[in-house]
C-alpha positions as a LaTeX table, in Angstrom:
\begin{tabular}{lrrr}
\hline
Residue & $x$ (\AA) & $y$ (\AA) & $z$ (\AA) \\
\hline
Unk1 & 0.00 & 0.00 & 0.00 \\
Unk2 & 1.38 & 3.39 & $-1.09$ \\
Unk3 & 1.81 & 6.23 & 1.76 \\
Unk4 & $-1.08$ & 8.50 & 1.81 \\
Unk5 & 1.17 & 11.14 & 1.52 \\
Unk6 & 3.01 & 9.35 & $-2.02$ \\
Unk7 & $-0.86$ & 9.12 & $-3.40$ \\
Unk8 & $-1.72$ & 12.68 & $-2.83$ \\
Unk9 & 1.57 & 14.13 & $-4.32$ \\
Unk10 & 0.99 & 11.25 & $-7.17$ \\
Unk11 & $-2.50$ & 12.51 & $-7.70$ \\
Unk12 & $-1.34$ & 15.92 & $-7.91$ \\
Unk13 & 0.89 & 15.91 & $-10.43$ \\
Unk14 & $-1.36$ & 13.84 & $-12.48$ \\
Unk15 & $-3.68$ & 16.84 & $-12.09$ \\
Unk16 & $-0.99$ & 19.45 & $-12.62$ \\
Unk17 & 0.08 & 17.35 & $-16.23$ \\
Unk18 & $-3.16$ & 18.09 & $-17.24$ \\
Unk19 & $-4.22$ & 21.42 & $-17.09$ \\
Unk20 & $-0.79$ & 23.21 & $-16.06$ \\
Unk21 & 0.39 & 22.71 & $-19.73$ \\
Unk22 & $-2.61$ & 23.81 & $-21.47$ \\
Unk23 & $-1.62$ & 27.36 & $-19.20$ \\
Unk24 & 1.63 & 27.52 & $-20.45$ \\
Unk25 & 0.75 & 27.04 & $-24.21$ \\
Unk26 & $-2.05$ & 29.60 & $-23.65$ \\
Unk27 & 0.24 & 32.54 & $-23.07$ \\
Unk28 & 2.58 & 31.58 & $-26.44$ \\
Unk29 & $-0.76$ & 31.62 & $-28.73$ \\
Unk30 & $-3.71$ & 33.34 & $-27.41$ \\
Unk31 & $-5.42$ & 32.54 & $-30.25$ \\
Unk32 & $-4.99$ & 28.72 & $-30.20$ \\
Unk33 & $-4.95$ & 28.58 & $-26.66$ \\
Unk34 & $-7.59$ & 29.61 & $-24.68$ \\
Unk35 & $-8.11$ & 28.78 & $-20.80$ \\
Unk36 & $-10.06$ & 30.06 & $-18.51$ \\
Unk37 & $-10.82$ & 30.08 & $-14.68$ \\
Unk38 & $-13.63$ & 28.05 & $-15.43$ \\
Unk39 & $-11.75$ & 25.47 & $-17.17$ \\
Unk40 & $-9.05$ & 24.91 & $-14.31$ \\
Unk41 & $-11.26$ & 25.36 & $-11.02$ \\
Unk42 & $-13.80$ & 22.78 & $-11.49$ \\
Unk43 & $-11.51$ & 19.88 & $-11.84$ \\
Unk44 & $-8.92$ & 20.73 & $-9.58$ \\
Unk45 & $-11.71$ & 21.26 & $-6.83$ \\
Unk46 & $-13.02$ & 18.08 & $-7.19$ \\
Unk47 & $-9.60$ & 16.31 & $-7.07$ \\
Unk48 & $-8.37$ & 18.24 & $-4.13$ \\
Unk49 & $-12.01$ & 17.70 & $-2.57$ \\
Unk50 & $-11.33$ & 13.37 & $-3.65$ \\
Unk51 & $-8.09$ & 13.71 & $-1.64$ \\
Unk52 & $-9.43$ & 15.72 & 1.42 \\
Unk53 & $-12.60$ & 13.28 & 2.03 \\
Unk54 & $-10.15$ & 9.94 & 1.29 \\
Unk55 & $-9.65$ & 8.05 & 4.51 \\
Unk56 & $-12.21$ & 8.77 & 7.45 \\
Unk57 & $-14.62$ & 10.70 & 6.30 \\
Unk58 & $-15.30$ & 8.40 & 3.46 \\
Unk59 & $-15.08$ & 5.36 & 5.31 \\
Unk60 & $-17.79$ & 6.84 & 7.64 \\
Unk61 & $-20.21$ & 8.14 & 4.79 \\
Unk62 & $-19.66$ & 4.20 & 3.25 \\
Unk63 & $-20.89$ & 2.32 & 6.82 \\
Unk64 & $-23.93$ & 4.64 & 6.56 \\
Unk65 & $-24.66$ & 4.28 & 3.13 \\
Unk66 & $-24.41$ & 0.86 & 4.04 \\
Unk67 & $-26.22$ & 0.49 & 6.89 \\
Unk68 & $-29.27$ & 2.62 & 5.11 \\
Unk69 & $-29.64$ & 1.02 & 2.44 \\
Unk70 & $-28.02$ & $-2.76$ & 2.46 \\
Unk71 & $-29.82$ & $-4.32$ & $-0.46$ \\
Unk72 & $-29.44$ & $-1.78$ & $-3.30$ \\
Unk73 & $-27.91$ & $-2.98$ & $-5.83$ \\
Unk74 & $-28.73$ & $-1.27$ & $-10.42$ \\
Unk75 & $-26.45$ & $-1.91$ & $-13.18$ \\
Unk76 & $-27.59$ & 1.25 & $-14.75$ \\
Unk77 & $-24.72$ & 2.07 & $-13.70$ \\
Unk78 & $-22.81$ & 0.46 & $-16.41$ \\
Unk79 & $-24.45$ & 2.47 & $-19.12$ \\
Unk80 & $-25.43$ & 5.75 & $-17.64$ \\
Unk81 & $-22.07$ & 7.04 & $-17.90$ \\
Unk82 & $-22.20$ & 7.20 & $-21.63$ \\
Unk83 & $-25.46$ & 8.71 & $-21.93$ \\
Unk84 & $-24.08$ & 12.36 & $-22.18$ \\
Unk85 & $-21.30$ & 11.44 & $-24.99$ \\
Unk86 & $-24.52$ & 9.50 & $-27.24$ \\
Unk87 & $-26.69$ & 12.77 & $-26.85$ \\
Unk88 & $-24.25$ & 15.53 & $-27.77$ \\
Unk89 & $-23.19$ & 12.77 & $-31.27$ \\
Unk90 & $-26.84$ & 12.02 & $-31.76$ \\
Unk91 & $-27.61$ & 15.83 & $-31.91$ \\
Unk92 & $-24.55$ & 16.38 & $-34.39$ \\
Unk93 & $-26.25$ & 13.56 & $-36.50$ \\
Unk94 & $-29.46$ & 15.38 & $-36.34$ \\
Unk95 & $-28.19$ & 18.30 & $-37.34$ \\
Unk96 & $-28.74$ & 20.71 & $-34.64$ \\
Unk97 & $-25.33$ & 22.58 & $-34.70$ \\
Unk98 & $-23.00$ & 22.41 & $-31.22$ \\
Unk99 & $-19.56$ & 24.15 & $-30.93$ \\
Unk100 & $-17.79$ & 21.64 & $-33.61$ \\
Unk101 & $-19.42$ & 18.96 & $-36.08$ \\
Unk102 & $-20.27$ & 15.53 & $-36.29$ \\
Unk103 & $-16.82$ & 14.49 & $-37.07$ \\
Unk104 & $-14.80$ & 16.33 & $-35.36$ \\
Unk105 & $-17.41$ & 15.40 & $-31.89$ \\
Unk106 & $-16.15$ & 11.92 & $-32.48$ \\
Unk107 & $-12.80$ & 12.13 & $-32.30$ \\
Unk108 & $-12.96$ & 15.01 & $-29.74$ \\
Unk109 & $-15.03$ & 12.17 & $-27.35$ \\
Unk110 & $-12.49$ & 9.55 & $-28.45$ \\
Unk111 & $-9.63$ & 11.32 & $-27.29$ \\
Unk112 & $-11.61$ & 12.84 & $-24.29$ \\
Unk113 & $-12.47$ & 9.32 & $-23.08$ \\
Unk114 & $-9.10$ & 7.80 & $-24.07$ \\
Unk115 & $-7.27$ & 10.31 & $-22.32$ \\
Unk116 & $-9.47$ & 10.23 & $-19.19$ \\
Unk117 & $-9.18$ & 6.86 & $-18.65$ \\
Unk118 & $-5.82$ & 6.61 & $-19.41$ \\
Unk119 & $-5.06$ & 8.85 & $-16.24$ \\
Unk120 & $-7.63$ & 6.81 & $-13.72$ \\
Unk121 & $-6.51$ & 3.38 & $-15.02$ \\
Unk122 & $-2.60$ & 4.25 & $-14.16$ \\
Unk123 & $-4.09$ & 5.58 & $-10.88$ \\
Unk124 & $-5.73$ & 2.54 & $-10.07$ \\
Unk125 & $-2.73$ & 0.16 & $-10.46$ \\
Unk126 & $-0.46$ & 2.28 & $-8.85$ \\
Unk127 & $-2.42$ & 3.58 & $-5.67$ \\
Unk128 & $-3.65$ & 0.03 & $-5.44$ \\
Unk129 & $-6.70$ & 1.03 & $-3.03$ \\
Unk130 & $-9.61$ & $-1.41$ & $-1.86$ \\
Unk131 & $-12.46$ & $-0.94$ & $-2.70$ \\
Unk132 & $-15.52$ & $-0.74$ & 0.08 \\
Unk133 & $-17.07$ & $-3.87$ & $-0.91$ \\
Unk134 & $-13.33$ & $-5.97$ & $-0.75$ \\
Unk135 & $-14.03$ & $-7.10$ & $-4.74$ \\
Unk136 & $-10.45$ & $-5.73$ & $-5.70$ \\
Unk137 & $-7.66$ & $-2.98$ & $-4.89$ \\
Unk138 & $-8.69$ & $-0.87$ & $-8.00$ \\
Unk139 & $-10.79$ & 1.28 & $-6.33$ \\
Unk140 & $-9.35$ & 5.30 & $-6.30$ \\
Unk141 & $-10.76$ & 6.78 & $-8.43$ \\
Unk142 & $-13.61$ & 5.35 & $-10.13$ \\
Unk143 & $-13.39$ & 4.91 & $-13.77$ \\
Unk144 & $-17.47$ & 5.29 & $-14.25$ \\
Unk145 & $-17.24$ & 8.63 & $-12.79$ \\
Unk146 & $-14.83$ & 9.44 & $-14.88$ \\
Unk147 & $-16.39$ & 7.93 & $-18.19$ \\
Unk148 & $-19.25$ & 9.75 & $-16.60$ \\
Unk149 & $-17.93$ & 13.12 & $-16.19$ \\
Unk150 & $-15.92$ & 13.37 & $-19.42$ \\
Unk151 & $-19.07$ & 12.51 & $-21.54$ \\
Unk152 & $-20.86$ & 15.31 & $-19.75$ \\
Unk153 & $-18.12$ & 17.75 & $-20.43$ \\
Unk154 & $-18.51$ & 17.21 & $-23.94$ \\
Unk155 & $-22.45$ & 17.70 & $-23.66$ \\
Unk156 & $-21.76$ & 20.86 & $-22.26$ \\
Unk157 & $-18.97$ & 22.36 & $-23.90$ \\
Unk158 & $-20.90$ & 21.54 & $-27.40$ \\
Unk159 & $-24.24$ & 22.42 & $-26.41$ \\
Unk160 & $-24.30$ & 24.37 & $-23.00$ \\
Unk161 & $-24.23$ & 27.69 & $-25.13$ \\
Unk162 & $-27.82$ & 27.08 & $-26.51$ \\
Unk163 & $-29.10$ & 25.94 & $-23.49$ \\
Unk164 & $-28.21$ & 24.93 & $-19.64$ \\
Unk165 & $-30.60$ & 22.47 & $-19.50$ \\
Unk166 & $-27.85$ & 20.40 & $-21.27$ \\
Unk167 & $-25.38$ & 21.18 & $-19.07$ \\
Unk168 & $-27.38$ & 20.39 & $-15.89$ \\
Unk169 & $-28.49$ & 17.01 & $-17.80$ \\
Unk170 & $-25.43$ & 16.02 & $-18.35$ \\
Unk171 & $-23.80$ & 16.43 & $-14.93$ \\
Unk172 & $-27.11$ & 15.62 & $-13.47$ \\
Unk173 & $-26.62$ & 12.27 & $-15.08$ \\
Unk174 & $-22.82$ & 11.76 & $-14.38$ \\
Unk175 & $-23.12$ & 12.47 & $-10.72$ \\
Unk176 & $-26.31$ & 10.21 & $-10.70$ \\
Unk177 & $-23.79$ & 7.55 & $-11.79$ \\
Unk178 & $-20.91$ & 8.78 & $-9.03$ \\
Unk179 & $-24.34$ & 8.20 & $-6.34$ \\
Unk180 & $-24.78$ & 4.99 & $-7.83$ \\
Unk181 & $-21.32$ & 3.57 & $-7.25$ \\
Unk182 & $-21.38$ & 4.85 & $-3.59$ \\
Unk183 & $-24.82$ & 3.72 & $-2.76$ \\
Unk184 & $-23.57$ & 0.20 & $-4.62$ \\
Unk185 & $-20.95$ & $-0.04$ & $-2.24$ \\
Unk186 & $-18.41$ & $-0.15$ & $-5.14$ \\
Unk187 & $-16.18$ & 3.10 & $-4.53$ \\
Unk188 & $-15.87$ & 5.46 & $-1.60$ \\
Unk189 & $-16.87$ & 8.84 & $-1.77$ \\
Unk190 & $-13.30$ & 10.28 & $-3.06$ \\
Unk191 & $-12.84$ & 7.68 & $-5.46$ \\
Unk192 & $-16.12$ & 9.40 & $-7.01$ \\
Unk193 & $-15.18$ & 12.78 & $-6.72$ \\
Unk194 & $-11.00$ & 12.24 & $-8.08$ \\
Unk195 & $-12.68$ & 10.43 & $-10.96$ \\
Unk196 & $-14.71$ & 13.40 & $-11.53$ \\
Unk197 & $-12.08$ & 15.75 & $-11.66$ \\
Unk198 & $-9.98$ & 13.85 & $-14.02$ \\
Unk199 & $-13.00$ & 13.32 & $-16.61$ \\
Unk200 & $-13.75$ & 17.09 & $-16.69$ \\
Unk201 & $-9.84$ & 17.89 & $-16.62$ \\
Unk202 & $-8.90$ & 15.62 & $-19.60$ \\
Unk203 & $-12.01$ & 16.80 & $-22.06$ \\
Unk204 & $-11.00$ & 19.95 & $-21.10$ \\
Unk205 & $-7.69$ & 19.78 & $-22.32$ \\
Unk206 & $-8.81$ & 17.98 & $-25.23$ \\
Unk207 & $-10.90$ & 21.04 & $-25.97$ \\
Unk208 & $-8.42$ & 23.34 & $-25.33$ \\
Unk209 & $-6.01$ & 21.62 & $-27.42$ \\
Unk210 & $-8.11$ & 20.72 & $-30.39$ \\
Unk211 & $-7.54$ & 24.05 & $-32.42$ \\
Unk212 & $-3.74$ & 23.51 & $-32.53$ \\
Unk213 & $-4.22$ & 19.90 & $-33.41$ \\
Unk214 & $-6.21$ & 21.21 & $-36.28$ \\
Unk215 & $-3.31$ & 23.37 & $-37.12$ \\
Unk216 & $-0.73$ & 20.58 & $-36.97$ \\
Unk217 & $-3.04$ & 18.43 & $-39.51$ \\
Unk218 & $-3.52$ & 21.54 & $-41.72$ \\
Unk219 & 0.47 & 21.88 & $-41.81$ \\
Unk220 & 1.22 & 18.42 & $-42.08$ \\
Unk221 & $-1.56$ & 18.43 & $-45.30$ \\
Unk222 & 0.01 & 21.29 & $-47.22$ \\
Unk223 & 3.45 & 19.77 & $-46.83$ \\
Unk224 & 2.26 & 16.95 & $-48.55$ \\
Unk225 & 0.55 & 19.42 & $-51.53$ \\
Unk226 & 3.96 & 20.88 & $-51.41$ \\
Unk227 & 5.95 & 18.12 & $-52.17$ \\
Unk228 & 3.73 & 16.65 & $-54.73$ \\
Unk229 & 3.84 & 19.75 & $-56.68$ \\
\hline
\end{tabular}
């Protein structure tokens, strides 16, 4: 088992390596790079909140949970956390125009997703933490909450501009999801609320960093015209 201390400073820098960089590029191209308060405080919150609540108070919050309500058990669970992702494509496909097209949605929720659970699944194996119910050590942070929380970020940077009822949908839905895994008895509270944080920090960055990657491409294609001419 890892020293709580070694997890948090772990945690952190995962947290730093995703938004610190994005803060960096901002100030060399404004116009590429654009990050705002509301981009870095969210996420960080909730991971600094996932480390704060680790320990006691989430042990305590689990025996109640458990004690309350000792036969629940959904595996809506499983499928919830996607929900936000299918809306914001199936709206693309309909037509009704977000931030970026169909195509580009899809690979901006690939890499979103990829990313995101990327960063929770190398947490998993190296914090090596049990979960409540004693199924395996892969407990902090909770990869549905992530899946969950990423998908919703992608609702709501696409769509949250034409409405907030899409915003509050999706996030209504993804922390639905991180209720459901408590109330399961299948993460603690902070695995919930780390995994949260890294599935809003990682689609952010995606988002953040998608205009330069459509730069790079753009180069990359006229080099090829170039040389062909």
């Amino acid at each position: 088992m890892i020293p709580k201390f070694t997890k948090a400073y772990l945690i952190c820098l995962f947290l730093c390596a995703l938004i610190l960089p994005e803060a960096s590029f901002a100030q060399q191209d404004s116009t590429l790079w654009k990050v705002t308060a509301g981009d870095v405080i969210p996420p960080v919150t909730l991971g600094l909140a996932g480390l704060i609540v680790q320990g006691k108070i989430s042990r305590q919050l689990q025996q109640h949970v458990v004690s309350k309500y000792p036969n629940y058990h959904t595996r809506v669970d499983n499928y919830l956390p996607y929900a936000p992702g299918v809306v914001s494509l199936s709206l693309a496909a309909a037509g009704i125009k977000g931030k970026h097209k169909l195509g580009d949605q899809v690979i901006l929720a690939l890499l979103s997703n990829i990313i995101a659970q990327g960063v929770t699944q190398s947490l998993k194996r190296i914090i090596s933490y049990p979960r409540p119910n004693g199924e395996d050590n892969h407990s902090f942070p909770s990869g549905h909450s992530t899946t969950a929380f990423a998908n919703a970020t992608i609702l709501h940077e696409e769509y949250g501009q034409r409405s907030v009822l899409y915003s509050i949908g999706g996030f209504g839905t993804a922390t639905a999801v991180g209720t459901m895994r408590v109330l399961g008895n299948h993460h603690w509270l902070a695995d919930v609320l780390m995994g949260a944080g890294i599935g809003i920090a990682a689609t952010k960055v995606v988002y953040i960093s998608y205009p330069w990657m459509q730069q790079q491409v753009r180069r990359i294609k006229a080099k090829q015209r170039n040389k062909k001419n």
